[in-house]
C-alpha positions as CSV (number, residue, x, y, z in Angstrom):
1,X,6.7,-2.0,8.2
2,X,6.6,1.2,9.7
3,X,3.2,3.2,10.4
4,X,2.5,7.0,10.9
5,X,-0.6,8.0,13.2
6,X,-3.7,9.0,11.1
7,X,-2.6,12.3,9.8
8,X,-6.1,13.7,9.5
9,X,-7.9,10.1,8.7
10,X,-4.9,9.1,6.5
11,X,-2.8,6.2,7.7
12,X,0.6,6.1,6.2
13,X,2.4,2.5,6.2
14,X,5.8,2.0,5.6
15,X,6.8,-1.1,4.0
16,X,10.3,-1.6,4.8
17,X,11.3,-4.5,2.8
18,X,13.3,-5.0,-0.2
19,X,11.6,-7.6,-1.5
20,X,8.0,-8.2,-1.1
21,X,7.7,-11.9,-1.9
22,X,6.2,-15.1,-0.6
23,X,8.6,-14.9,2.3
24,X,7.9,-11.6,3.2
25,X,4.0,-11.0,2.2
26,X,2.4,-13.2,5.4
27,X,4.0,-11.4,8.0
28,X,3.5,-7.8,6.4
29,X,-0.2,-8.6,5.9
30,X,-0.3,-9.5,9.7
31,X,1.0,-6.4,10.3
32,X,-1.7,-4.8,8.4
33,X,-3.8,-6.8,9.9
34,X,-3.1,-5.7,13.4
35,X,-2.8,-2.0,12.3
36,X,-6.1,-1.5,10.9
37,X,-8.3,-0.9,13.9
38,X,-11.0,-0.1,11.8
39,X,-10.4,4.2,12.5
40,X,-8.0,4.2,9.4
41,X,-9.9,4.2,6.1
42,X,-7.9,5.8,3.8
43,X,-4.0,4.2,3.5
44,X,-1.0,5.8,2.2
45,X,1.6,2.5,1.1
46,X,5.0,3.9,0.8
47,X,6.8,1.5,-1.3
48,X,10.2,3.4,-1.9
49,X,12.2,0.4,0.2
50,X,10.2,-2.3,-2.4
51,X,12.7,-3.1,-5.6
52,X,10.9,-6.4,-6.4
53,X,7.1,-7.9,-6.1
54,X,5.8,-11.1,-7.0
55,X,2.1,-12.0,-6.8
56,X,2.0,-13.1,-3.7
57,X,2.9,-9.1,-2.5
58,X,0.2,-8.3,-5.1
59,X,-2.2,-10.4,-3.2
60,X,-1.1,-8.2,0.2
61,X,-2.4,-5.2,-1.3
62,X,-5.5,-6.6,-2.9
63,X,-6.6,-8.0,0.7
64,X,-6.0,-5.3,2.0
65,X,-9.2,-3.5,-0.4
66,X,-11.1,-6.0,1.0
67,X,-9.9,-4.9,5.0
68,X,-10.8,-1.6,4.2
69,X,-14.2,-2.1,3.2
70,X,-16.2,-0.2,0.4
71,X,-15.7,3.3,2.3
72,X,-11.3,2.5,2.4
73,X,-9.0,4.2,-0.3
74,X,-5.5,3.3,-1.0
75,X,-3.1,5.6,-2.7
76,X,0.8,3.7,-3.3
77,X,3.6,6.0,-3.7
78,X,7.7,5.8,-4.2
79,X,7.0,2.9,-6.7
80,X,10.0,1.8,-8.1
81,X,10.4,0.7,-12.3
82,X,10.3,-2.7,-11.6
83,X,7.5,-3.2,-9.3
84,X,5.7,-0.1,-11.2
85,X,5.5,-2.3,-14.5
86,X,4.3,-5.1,-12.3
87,X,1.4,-2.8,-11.1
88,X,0.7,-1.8,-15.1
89,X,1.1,-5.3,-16.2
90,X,-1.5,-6.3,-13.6
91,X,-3.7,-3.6,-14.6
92,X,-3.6,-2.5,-10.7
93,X,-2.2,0.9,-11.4
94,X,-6.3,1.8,-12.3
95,X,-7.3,0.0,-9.0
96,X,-4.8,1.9,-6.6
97,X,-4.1,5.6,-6.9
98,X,-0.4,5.6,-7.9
99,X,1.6,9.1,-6.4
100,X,4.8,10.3,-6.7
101,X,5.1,11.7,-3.4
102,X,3.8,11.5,-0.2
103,X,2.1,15.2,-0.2
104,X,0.8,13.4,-3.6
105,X,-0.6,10.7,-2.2
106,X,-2.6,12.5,0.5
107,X,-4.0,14.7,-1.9
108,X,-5.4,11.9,-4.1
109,X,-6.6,10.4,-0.7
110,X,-8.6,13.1,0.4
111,X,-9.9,14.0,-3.2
């Protein structure tokens, strides 16, 4: 996982795994963890490296709602066809703003 410096109060995260699975989900949500200083409330995933997701990645991302707090928003983008019909399947693409780009995303974010 790579992370950008709040552009404006935007956070962008990069996940930089292929496959974001039981092996892989504790450590990135540690890393999630220790990024959000509480400054960050608005987060830009970048998913683009992500080709598969299982629940357990699923469960990353739905912690990290709860991290952020009722004032956080979280906008996804460079979602991939297999983990994209995971997110529709789920019923998660209506709980995260889904983007197609990072300029995308940032606009959603800011409203």
């Amino acid at each position: 996982m790579t992370a950008s410096g709040p552009d404006d109060d935007i956070a962008l995260i990069d996940v930089d795994v292929d496959r974001l699975d039981a092996a892989a989900a504790p450590a990135l949500k540690a890393r999630l963890q220790a990024r959000l200083d509480g400054s960050a409330r608005k987060i830009l995933l970048n998913l683009e490296r992500v080709s598969f997701m299982d629940s357990t990645g699923l469960g990353v991302l739905v912690s990290l709602i709860k991290m952020l707090g009722k004032d956080g928003a979280i906008a996804v983008t460079g979602v991939q066809p297999p983990v994209r019909r995971l997110f529709e399947l789920t019923r998660l693409d209506t709980v995260f703003r889904m983007a197609s780009g990072i300029e995308e995303g940032k606009a959603a974010l800011r409203g």
